[in-house]
C-alpha atoms as an extended CHARMM CRD file, in Angstrom:
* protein
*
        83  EXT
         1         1  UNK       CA              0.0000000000        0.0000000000        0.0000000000  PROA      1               0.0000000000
         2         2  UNK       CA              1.4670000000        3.3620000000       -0.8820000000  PROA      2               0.0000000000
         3         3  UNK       CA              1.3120000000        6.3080000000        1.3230000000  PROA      3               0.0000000000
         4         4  UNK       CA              0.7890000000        8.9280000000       -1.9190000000  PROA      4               0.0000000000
         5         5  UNK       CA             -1.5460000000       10.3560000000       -4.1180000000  PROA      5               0.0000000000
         6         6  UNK       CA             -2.0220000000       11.8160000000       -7.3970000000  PROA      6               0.0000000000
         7         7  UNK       CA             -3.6000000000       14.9920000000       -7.7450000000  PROA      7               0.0000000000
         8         8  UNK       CA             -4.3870000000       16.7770000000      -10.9410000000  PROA      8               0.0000000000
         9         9  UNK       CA             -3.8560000000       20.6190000000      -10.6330000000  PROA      9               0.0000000000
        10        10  UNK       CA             -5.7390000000       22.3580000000      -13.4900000000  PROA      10              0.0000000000
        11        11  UNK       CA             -4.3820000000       25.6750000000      -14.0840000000  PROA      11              0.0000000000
        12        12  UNK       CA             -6.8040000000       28.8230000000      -14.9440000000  PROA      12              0.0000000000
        13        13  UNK       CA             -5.8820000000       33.0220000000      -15.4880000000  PROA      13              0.0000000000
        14        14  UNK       CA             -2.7620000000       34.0710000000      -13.2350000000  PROA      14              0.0000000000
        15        15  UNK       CA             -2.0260000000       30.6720000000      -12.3650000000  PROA      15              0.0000000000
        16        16  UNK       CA             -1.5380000000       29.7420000000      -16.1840000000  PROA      16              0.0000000000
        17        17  UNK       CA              0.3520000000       32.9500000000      -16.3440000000  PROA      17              0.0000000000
        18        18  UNK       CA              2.9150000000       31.8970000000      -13.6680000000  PROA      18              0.0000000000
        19        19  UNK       CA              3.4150000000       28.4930000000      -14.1720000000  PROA      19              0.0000000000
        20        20  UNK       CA              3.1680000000       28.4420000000      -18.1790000000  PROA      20              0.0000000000
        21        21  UNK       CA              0.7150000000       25.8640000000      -18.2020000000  PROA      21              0.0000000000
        22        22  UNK       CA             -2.3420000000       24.3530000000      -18.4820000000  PROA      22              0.0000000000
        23        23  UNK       CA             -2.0500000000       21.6290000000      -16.2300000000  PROA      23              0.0000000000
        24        24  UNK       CA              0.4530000000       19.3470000000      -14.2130000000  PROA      24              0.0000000000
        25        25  UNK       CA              0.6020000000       16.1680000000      -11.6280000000  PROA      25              0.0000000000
        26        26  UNK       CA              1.6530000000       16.2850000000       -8.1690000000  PROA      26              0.0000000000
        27        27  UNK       CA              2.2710000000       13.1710000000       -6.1320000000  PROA      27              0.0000000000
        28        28  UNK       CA              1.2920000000       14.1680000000       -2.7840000000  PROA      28              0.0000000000
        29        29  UNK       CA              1.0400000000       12.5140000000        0.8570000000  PROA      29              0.0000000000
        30        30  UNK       CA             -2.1110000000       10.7870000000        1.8560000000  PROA      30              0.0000000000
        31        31  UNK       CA             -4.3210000000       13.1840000000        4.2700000000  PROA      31              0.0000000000
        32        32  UNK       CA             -3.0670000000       15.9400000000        2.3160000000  PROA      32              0.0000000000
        33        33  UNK       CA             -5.1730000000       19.3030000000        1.7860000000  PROA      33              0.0000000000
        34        34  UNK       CA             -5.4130000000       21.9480000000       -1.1070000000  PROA      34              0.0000000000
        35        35  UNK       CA             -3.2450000000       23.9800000000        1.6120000000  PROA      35              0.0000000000
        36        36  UNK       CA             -0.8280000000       21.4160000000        0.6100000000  PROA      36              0.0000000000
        37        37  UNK       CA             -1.0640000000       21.4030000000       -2.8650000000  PROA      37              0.0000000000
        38        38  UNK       CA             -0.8510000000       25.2280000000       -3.4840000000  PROA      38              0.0000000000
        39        39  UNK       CA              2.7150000000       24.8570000000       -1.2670000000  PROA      39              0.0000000000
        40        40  UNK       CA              4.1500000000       22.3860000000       -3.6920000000  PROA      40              0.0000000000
        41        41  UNK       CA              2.8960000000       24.6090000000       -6.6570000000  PROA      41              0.0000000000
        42        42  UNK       CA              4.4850000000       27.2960000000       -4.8430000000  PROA      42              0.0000000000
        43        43  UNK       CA              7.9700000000       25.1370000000       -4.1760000000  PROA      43              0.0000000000
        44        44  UNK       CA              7.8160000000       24.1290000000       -7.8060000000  PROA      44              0.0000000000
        45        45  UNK       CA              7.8530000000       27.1190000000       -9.6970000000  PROA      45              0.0000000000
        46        46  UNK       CA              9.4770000000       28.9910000000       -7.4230000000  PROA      46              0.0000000000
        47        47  UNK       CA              6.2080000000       31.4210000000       -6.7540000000  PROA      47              0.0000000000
        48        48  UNK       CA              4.3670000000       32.3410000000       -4.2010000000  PROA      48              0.0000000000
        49        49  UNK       CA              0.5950000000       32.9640000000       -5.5400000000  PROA      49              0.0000000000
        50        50  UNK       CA             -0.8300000000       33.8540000000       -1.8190000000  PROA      50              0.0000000000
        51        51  UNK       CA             -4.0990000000       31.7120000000       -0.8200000000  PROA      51              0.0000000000
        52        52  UNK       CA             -6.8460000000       34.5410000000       -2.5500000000  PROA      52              0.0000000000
        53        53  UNK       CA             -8.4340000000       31.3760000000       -4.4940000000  PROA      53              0.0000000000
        54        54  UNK       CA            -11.5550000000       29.5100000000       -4.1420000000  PROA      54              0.0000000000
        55        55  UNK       CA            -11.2720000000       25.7350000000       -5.0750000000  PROA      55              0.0000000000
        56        56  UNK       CA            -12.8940000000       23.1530000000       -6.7200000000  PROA      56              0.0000000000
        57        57  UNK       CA            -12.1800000000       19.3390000000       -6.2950000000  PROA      57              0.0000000000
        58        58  UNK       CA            -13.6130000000       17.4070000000       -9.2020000000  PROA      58              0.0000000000
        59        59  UNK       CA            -15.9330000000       20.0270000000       -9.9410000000  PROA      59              0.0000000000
        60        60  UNK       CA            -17.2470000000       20.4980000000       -6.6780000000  PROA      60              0.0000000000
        61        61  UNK       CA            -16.4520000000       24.1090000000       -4.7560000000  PROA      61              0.0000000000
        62        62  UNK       CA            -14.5120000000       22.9220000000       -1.8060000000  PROA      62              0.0000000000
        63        63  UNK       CA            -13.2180000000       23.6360000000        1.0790000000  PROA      63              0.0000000000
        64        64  UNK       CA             -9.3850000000       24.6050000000        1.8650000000  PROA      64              0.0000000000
        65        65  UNK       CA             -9.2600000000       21.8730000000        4.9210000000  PROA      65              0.0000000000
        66        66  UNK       CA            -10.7570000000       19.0570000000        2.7930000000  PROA      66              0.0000000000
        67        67  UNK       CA             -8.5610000000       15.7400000000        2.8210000000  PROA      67              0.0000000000
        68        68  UNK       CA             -7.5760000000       14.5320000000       -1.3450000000  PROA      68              0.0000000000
        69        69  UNK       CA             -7.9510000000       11.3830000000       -2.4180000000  PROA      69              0.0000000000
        70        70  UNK       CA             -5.8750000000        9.5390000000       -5.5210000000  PROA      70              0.0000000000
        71        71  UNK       CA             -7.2460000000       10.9240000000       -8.7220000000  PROA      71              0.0000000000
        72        72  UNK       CA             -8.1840000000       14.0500000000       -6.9930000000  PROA      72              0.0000000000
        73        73  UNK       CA             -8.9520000000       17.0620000000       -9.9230000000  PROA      73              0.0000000000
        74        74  UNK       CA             -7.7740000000       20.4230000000       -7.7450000000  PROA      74              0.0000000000
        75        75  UNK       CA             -8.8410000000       24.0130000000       -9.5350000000  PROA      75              0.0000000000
        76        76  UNK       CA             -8.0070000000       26.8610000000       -7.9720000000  PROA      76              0.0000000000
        77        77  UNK       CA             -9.9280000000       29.8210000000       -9.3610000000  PROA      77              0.0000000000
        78        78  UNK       CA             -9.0090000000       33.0110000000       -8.7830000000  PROA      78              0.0000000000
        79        79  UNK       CA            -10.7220000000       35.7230000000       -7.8050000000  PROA      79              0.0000000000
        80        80  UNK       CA            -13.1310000000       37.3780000000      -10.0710000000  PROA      80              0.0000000000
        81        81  UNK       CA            -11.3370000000       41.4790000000      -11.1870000000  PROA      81              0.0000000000
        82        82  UNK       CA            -13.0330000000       43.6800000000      -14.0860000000  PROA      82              0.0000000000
        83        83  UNK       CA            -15.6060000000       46.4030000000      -13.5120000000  PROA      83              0.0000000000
């Protein structure tokens, strides 16, 4: 039995911007949270894209404490600017 996951990150706006892509993999701890996920993103590419995000795991608004499972689809979705 392994003690990781794999989460999808899907990347949207800014975080596209930043990272230069659409999407990536991160193989992640079991009991690990979004919290988690936007560190290694963070780690990764050498960024720091503060926490101003709402999420969605598989589709589903979520929220920040939630625990991932394997297969996990995390989208963090920024804020909302115009006028």
């Amino acid at each position: 039995m392994t003690n990781s996951l794999q989460i999808q990150v899907v990347y949207f706006a800014k975080l596209r911007e930043l990272t230069g892509l659409d999407q990536e993999a991160f193989s992640m701890m079991k009991g690990s949270n979004p919290t988690d996920v936007l560190e290694s993103i963070n780690e990764r590419h050498q960024i720091d894209i503060g926490s101003n995000f709402k999420i969605a795991v598989n589709d589903e608004f979520s929220d920040w404490d939630i625990k991932l499972h394997d297969g996990d689809r995390l989208v963090f979705i920024p804020p909302v600017t115009g006028g």
